[in-house]
N, C-alpha and C positions, 0 to 999 in steps of 0.2 A: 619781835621774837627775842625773849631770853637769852642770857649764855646759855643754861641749860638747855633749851631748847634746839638752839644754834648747833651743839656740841651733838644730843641724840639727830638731829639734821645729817648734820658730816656722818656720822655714820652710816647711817641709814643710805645713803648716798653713794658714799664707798660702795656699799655690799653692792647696791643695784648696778654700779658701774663695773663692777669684778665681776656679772653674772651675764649681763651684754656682751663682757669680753669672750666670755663662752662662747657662746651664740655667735661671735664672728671667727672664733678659731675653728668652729665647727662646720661653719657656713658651707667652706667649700667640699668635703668631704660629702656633704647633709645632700645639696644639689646636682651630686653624679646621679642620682637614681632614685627611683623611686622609692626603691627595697631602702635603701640609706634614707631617706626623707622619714618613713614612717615606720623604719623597725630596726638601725642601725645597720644594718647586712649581717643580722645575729652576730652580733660583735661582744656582750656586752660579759664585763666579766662576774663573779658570783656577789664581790664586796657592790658595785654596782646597781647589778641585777634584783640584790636583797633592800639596798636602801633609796633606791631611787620606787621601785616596788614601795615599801612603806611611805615615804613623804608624798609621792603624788597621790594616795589613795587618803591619808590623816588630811592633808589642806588646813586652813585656819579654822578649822571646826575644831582642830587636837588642843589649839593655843586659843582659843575662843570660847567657841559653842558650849566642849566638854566642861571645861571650868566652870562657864555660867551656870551647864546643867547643875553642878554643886554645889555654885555658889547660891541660888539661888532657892534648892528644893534638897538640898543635902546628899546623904550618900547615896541612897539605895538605886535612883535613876542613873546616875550618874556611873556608877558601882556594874550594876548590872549590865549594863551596855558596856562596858571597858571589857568586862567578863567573856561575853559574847565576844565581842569583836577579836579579844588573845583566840582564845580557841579557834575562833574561824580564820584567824591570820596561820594560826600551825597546821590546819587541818588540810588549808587549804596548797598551803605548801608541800605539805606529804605523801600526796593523793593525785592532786592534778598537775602539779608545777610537773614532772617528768612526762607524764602519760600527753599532756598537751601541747609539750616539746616537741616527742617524736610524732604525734599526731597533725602536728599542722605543718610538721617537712611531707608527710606521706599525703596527706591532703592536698596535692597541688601546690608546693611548698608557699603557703598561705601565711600571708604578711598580717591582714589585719581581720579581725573578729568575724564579719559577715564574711569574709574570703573563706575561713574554716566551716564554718557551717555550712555552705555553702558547695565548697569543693567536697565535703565527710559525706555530702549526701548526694552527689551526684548529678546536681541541677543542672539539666537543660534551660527550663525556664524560671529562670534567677526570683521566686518569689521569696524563698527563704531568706535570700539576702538583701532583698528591698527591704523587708521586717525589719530585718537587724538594724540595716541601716539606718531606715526610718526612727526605729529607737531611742539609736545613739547619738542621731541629730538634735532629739527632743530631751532626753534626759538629761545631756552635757551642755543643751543650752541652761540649763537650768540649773546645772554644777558650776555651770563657769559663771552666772550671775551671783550664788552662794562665795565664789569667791571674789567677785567684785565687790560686794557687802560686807568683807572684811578689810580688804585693804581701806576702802571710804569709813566705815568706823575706826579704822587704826590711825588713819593721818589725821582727819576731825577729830579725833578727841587731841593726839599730841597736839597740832598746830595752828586750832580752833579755827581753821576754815573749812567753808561751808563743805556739809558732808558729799556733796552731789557730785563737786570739782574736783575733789578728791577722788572719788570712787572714777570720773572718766580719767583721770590721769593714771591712775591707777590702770584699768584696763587698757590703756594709751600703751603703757610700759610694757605689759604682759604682750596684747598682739607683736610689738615690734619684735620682741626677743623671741617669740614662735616662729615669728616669721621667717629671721633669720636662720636658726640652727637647724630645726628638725627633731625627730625622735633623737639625734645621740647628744647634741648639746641638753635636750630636755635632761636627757637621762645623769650624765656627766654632770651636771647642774644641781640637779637632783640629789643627788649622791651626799654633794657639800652640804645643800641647803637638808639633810637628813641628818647631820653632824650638828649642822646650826641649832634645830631645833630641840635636838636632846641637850645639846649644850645650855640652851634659852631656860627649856625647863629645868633641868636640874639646879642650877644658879638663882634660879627663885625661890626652888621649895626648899633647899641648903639657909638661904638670908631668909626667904621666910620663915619658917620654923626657928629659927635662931632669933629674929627680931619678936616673932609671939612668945619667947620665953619657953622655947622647948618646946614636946610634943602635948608634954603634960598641961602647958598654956596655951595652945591651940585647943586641947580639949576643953580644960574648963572653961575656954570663952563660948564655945559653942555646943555646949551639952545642957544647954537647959530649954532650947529651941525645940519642944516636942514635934518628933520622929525625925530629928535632922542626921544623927548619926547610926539612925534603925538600918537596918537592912529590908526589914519588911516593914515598911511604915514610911511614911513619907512627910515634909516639913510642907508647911498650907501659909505662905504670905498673906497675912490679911490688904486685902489690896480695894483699892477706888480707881474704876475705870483705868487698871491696870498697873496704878501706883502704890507701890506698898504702904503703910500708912507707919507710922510713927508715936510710940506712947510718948509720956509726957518726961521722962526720962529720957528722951530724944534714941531711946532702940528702936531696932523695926517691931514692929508687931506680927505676933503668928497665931494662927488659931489651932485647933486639938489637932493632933496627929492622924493622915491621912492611911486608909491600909496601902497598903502593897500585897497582894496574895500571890499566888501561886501562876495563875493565868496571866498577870501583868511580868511577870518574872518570866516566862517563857514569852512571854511577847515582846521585850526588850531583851531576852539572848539572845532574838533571833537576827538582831543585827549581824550575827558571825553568817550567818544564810547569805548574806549579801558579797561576802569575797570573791565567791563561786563563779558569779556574775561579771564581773565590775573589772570591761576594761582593762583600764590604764596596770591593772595587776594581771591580767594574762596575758598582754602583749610582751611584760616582761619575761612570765615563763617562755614565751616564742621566741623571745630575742637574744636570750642566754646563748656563750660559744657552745657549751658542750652539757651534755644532761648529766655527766657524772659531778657538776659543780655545784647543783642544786641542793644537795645537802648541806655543805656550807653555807650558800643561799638561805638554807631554810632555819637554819640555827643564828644567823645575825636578823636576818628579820623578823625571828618571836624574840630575841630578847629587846629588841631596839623597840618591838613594838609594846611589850609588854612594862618596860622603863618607861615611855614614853606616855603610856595612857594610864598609871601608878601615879606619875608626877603632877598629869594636868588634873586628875580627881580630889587628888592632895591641895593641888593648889586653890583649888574653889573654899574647899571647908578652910586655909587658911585666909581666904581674901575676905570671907565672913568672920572668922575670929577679928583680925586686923581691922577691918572699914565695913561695919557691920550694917550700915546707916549712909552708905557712901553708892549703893545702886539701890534703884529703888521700883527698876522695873525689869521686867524677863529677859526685853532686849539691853537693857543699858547694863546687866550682869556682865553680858557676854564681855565686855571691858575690865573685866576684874583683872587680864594677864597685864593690862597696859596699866593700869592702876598699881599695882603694887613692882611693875619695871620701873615705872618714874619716881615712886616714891622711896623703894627702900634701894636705888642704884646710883653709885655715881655716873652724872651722866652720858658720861661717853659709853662705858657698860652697858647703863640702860638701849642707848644706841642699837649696841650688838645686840644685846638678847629681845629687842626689838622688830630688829630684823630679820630673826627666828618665824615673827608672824608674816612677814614679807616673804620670809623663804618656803614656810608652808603653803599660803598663797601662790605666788609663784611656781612652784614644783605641783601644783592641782589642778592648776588654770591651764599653764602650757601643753600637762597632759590631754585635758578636757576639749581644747580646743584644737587639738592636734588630730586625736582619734575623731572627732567628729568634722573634720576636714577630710580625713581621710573615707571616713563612711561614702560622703557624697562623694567626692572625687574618684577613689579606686573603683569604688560597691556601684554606684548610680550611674555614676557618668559613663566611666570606661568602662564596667560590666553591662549596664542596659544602655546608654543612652548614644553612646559613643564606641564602640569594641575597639576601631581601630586607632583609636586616639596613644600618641604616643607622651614617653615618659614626659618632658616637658611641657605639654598640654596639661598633665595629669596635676603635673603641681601647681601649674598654672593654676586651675579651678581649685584645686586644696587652697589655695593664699585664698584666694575671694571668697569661699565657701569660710574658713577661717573669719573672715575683718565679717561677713556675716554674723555669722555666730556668735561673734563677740559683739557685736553693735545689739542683738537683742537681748545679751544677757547685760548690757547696761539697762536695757530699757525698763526691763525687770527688776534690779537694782535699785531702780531711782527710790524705791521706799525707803529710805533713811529707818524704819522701824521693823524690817524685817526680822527674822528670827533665824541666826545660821543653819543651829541646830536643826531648826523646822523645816529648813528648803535642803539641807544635806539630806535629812532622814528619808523625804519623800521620793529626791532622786536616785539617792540607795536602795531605795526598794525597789524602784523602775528596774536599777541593775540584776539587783539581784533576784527579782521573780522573773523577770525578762528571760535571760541568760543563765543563770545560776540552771536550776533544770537541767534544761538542756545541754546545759558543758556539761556536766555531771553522767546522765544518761550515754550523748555522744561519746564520752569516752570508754564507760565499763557497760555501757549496755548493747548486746552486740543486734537486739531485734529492734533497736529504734530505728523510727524510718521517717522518711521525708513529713507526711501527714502527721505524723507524729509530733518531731520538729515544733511544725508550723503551727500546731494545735497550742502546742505547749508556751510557744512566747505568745502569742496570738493571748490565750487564757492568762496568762502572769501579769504580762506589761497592761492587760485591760482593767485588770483585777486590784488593781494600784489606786489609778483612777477610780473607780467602782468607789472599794473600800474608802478609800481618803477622802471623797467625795460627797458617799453618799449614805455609807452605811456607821463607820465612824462615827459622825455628829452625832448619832443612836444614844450612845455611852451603852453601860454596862459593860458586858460583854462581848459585845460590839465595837469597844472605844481601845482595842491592842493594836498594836502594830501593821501596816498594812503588810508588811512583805511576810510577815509569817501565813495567811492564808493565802494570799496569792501566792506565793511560793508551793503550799500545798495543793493547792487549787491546780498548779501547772505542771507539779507530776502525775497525774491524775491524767490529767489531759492525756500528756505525754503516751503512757500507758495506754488508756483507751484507745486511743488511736491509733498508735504502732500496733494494736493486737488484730485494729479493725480492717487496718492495712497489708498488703501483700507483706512476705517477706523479704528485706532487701534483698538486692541483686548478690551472685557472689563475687562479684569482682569489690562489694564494698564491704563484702564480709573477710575477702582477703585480704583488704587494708586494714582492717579493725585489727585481725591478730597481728599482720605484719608492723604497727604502732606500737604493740606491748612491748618488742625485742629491737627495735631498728636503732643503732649504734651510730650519733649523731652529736 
């Protein structure tokens, strides 16, 4: 190992032993209770609530994926989806983060996601909440291996050992520090590692742009690449079995400009669809002290979020200007943030802003694997399987249900040639055609009802599968987005089926108004 190496090492190092130390300052607070294990005891404050919100929901898809997407295929994919996702980060803040506050104290003051669905509608026989749970088992395994796939390409590439040993050390790391803390070390943790990661990026696109010779040498390196900086058009790698190819000038080679229309554009907005959904960002609205903080909440996480995914689209079309010839294929893109940290940093810097990818990581994984502990453990065990089971039984199966879940999203993992981008996008839609709906309807629609519900995730989460599966590989107009039709697919349902079904009872019609006003 290098001094260079040695030096982004100790760093790197540091941070992970500064974020362990969380996780045991928190330990004991985290294992009084269960309500503190997986939702602070609503503790959490606005500066908190907003950025620990934004980093576990970006992960190293924001310091990875996004980049690659640019680096690889230019603005408009990359552009569009950033686009999408601002708006669904404000909308989603404006709208639901209050009304799901005071809705999941009125709901049987309901700690985690199947608990709210579940208590809004009244269940006797807990099917609503087997769903959810079942869900969120599946979809977070599949998040939490999207992030084991980042840390194994971030140490493999610095340390040039093998990807594999990597990526289980990597989730080695991650389990122990969930295990320890809980939802408030996640959170408190979070918070930092949301500071780290704006920091990471800003500090590259600053020395980037500066070492391309300004904005105006970033353009002219990469403006001749037809549709790399269209917004409607898109840049086409000439590639061999996956490899871009190389003219005799040693560039990459690109073929004519690919469209971008109207329907591919509405089918990568519709990543903002996905907030609605997605967890590890509503637990936060639930775990906020007080609902008058959410405003401020909602103003640091669109700007954090909207710097944040400005920076990483920026940085793609610089890591093309810079080392044009230096990825050569879709997955070895996604390494364009570690590429230009080693390169244009010294390297103890490079270290820190290195560990920007470790923090996003980190701050994703612990969410991921926390909420889908909790699904089985609270939702399965002690709602159907166990009722009398007490809080330290609860956690008990939450840790095992946990080193679970983690152990198959290694297994998942083991591909060294994954594609982040590709396993975020598909788990993002599980959320949000799942979920999304339904939170949405639950809260401002006051004739949804149970059948309803159940129709609605039932059609979304199947509708994932379905399209990605089976309708997708189609192309044409068949080849968008899965969570935009599933998504519409699932209010539809929703609909139908509340209309087909009785009217709720009115004891849950007096909870619906009593959620608008309840002072919490």
């Amino acid at each position: 190992m290098g001094a260079d190496t040695t030096k982004i090492f100790i760093a790197m190092c540091s941070y992970m032993v500064l974020v362990i130390g969380i996780g045991i300052y928190f330990a004991k607070r985290a294992n009084e209770s269960s309500e503190n294990y997986f939702i602070g005891g609503r503790s959490l404050g606005p500066w908190v609530a907003a950025m620990s919100a934004e980093a576990s929901d970006m992960s190293g898809w924001l310091l990875m994926g996004l980049p690659g997407v640019a680096y690889w295929c230019g603005l408009s994919d990359a552009v569009w989806t950033a686009i999408g996702l601002a708006v669904g980060t404000y909308i989603n803040w404006l709208i639901v983060a209050k009304r799901l506050r005071r809705y999941s104290t009125v709901a049987g003051d309901s700690i985690t996601i199947p608990d709210y669905f579940s208590n809004r509608f009244k269940e006797k026989r807990k099917v609503l909440m087997t769903i959810a749970a079942l869900f969120i088992l599946v979809f977070f395994t599949v998040y939490a291996s999207s992030c084991f796939v980042t840390v194994g390409k971030l140490f493999s590439t610095l340390f040039g050992i093998k990807y594999q040993y990597m990526m289980i050390a990597g989730a080695a790391f991650v389990i122990i520090y969930t295990f320890l803390g809980g939802f408030l070390a996640e959170s408190v943790s979070d918070f930092m590692q949301g500071v780290v990661m704006i920091f990471a990026l800003c500090t590259i696109l600053v020395v980037g742009v500066h070492t391309a010779g300004g904005i105006s040498g970033v353009l002219d390196n990469v403006k001749q690449i037809p549709g790399f900086l269209d917004f409607f058009g898109i840049a086409q790698p000439e590639t061999v079995k996956g490899v871009q190819q190389l003219g005799s000038n040693g560039n990459p080679l690109f073929g004519d400009a690919g469209k971008y229309g109207f329907l591919t554009i509405i089918s990568t907005l519709s990543w903002g669809l996905g907030y609605f959904g997605v967890p590890q960002v509503l637990l936060r609205f639930m775990a906020i002290r007080k609902v008058d903080e959410l405003g401020k909440s909602r103003r640091i996480a669109t700007i954090w979020c909207a710097i944040s995914l400005f920076a990483a689209v920026v940085l793609g079309i610089i890591g093309r200007s810079l080392y044009p010839a230096e990825l050569l294929t879709k997955s070895a893109s996604e390494g364009i943030f570690i590429v230009l940290s080693s390169n244009l940093l010294p390297a103890l810097l490079a270290g820190i802003v290195m560990a920007g990818i470790l923090a996003a990581t980190i701050s994703s994984s612990d969410s991921y694997l926390l909420i889908a502990a909790s699904a089985f453990s609270k939702n399965i065990y002690q709602g159907i399987m166990k009722k009398e089971a007490n809080d330290k039984q609860v956690m008990t199966v939450s840790r095992i249900t946990l080193v679970l879940v983690a152990l198959i999203g290694v297994i998942i993992a083991l591909d060294e040639n994954s594609i982040i981008f590709k396993v975020v996008a598909f788990a993002w839609a599980g959320f949000g055609a799942t979920f999304g709906p339904i939170m949405l309807f639950s809260l401002f629609w006051k004739r949804t009802t149970r059948a309803g519900a159940i129709a609605g995730m039932l059609t979304g989460g199947g509708m994932v599968f379905v399209w990605s599966l089976l309708i997708k590989p189609m192309g044409g107009i068949f080849g968008i987005y899965e969570l935009f039709p599933a998504f519409v697919l699932s209010c539809i349902a929703i609909v139908l089926f509340s209309l087909m079904s009785d009217a709720p009872s009115k004891e849950i019609q007096d909870d619906f108004e009593l959620a608008k006003t309840l002072e919490c």
